[in-house]
C-alpha angles and dihedrals in degrees: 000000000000116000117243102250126256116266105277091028124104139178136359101013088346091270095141124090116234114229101202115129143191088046090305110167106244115215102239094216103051104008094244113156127242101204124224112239105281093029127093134160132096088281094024079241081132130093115224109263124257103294094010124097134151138069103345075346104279104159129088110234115238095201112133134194093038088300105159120236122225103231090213095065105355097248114161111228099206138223126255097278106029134074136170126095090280095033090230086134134100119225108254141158083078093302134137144180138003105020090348086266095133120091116229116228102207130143144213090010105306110164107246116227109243090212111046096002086242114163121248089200118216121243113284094026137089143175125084099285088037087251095141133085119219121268121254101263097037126073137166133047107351083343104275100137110089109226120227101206119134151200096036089321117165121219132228106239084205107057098347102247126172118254099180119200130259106298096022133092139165123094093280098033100240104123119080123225118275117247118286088027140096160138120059116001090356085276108138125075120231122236106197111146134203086042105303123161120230125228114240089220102055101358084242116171112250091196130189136248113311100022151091146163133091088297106031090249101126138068122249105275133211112325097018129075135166128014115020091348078275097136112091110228106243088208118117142195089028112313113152120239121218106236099223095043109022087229115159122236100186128216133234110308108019139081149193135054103309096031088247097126123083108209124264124285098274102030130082141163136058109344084000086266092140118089114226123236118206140143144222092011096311115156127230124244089235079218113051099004087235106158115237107204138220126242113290100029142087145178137082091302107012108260102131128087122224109272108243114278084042141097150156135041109352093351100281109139129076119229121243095208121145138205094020097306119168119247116221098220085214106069106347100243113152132245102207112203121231117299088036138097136156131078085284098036082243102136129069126224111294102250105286101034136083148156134059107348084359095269102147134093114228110241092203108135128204093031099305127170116248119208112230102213100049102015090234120146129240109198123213114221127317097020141091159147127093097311102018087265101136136055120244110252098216087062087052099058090037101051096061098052091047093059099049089050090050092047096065103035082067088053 
C-alpha cells in the first residue's frame, strides 16, 4: 500500500513541491490547492476580492456604511460612527466613533455626530459643545439670525420673539401703553386716585400736590409736605409738620422756627412757657420739668440730701466707710476720723504718728506708746510725765541699794 506524502510533497514518490500558499491544504496526488476560507487562486496565493469573503470566496460580504469585511470569516470591521454585525447602526446612547466608545460632550440638546462627535447646536445656542447661549441681540442655529426687539426687549435665542419690557407692547415692542394702562403687554389697569397719572413701566402713582400713597389716597404724613409729598419738613424733635405749608408746630421742650432749640435752662413745656423748680443745682427735663438730680440728692425735686450710709445719683450707693468715717454723698468718698487712714478709713495710724490723716508725730519719750487717735502717751515702766519724759523717783532710791546689797552677795 503507498504511504500518504509528507506535508509539502506531492505525486509519484512525493518528489514534487507544492506550491500552495497562505496555509492552503496541497492534494498529495496532483498538487492542486484547497484554499483556506478568504484565499483563492491556483496556488491561494490570492486575497478575496473587495465584498467577498469565505472558502474560494464564495460569499457576498453584508457590511454597510463603507465598513470593511475580513475575507477569513466575513466580519465587517466599522467605521468610526456605526456598530452592529452589519454596521447598519448608528452610534447612540451619547457615543461616537470607533466602536462608539467616545462620549460626546454635547450640551442643551445639541445632536452628537456619530462619526467625529462634532456638535449640531440647538437654536439659540453656540460653542463647540453648544455651551453658550446666544447674545442679546442674536437668535436662531449658531446665532446668526439679528433680533429686532426694542426698548430694552429681550429676545427669545430659540425663535427670536420679542419679550418687551415693562410699559411697552407690539411684536417688536415699539408702541407704549395707552393711558390708564401698564406692565407687561400692556395688560394691568392702573388705580391711581385724585387725579394721578400712572406710569406705563410699574403702574406707579405720579400724585398731585398734597398726597401720597400707592394710589395717591392719603395726605402727605410726618416729614413731607406739597407736591408729591416731595418737600422734606425742616421740624425737628418731634414737631409735627403741616402737610400744605411745611409749618412747624413744635412739641414739649423746644422752641423756634425749626424746632431745633431746646428751652432755656429753667423753662420747659410746650413753647417753653412753664417755669422749672429744682433744688440744689438739679436740671429740668425742657419737656416734662421733671428735675434730674445731682449726686447725692434725691426727691421730686431734689431737695433732700442722702441719708448717712448712703451716696450717688439718687442715693443709690452704700458707703464703705469704716471706723465711723464720714461718706460724702457726693461722691462717696470717705472722712476718716483721727487715728484712721486708707479709702475706707480701714487702717490706723502706722507706730509714731497720730491725729486727723495721721499727720502728727507722737512726742512720747523713752519708748513710750502713742495713741493714734489722741496722740497721749502711754510710759512703760519707770517713766513718766506728759510725754515720758521723767524718771520715776521710787526706782532712784531703790537702784543704788540694790546694788550695794548685789554686790556683796557675789563676794
Amino acid at each position: 500500500m503507498r504511504e500518504r506524502c509528507e506535508e509539502g510533497k506531492f505525486g509519484q514518490d512525493c518528489v514534487e513541491d507544492c506550491q500552495c500558499r497562505n496555509r492552503a491544504l496541497c492534494n498529495p496526488v496532483d498538487g492542486s490547492c484547497n484554499c483556506t476560507s478568504g484565499f483563492t487562486g491556483s496556488k491561494c496565493e490570492e486575497v478575496c476580492s473587495e465584498g467577498r469573503w469565505g472558502y474560494n470566496c464564495s460569499q457576498k460580504c453584508t457590511c454597510k456604511n463603507e465598513a470593511s469585511c475580513l475575507p477569513e470569516s466575513g466580519k465587517c470591521l466599522c467605521t468610526p460612527g456605526w456598530y452592529g454585525s452589519s454596521c447598519d447602526l448608528p452610534c447612540i446612547g451619547g457615543k461616537y466613533g470607533q466602536d462608539c466608545k467616545e462620549d460626546c460632550k454635547c450640551r442643551n440638546g445639541a445632536k452628537c455626530n456619530p462619526v467625529d462627535g462634532t456638535c449640531h447646536c440647538t437654536s439659540g445656542f453656540k460653542g463647540e459643545v453648544c455651551d453658550q447661549i446666544c447674545d442679546g441681540d442674536t437668535w436662531g442655529h449658531y446665532c446668526s439670525q439679528k433680533c429686532l426687539c426694542k426698548n430694552g426687549a429681550a429676545c427669545l435665542p430659540s425663535t427670536g420673539e420679542c419679550f418687551c419690557a415693562l410699559g411697552w407692547k407690539g411684536k417688536i415692542c415699539d408702541v407704549m401703553c395707552d393711558p390708564g394702562t401698564f406692565g407687561h403687554d400692556c395688560e394691568e389697569k392702573c388705580e391711581c386716585q385724585n387725579g394721578a397719572s400712572c406710569s406705563p413701566v410699574n403702574g406707579i402713582c405720579d400724585c398731585p400736590p398734597g398726597f401720597k400713597g400707592d394710589r395717591c389716597d392719603q395726605i402727605c404724613g410726618d416729614g413731607t409736605w406739597g407736591y408729591y409729598c416731595s418737600e422734606e419738613c425742616s421740624c425737628q424733635n418731634g414737631a409735627t409738620c403741616l402737610p400744605i405749608s411745611g409749618e412747624c408746630l413744635c412739641a414739649d421742650g423746644y422752641t423756634s422756627k425749626n424746632c431745633d432749640m431746646v428751652c432755656d435752662v429753667g423753662t420747659y413745656g410746650k413753647n417753653c412757657a412753664q417755669m422749672c423748680d429744682c433744688y440744689h443745682g438739679a436740671l429740668c427735663d425742657p419737656v416734662n420739668g421733671s428735675c434730674g438730680c445731682l449726686s447725692g440728692y434725691k426727691g421730686e425735686k431734689c431737695e433732700e440730701t442722702c441719708v448717712e450710709g448712703y451716696w450717688g445719683y439718687y442715693c443709690t450707693q452704700s458707703c464703705l466707710c469704716e471706723n465711723g468715717a464720714l461718706c460724702n454723698p457726693e461722691n462717696g468718698t470717705c472722712s476718716c476720723t483721727p487715728g484712721y487712714i486708707g479709702e475706707k478709713c480701714e487702717i490706723q495710724c502706722p507706730e509714731g504718728t497720730f491725729g486727723q490723716g495721721c499727720q502728727y508725730q507722737c512726742p512720747c519719750q523713752n519708748n513710750g506708746t502713742c495713741d493714734p487717735v489722741t496722740g497721749q502717751c502711754t510710759c512703760p515702766p519707770g517713766f513718766e510725765g506728759h510725754y515720758c519724759e521723767n524718771e520715776c523717783q521710787v526706782m532712784h532710791s531703790f537702784l543704788p541699794e540694790f546694788s550695794q546689797e548685789f554686790q556683796s552677795i557675789r563676794k
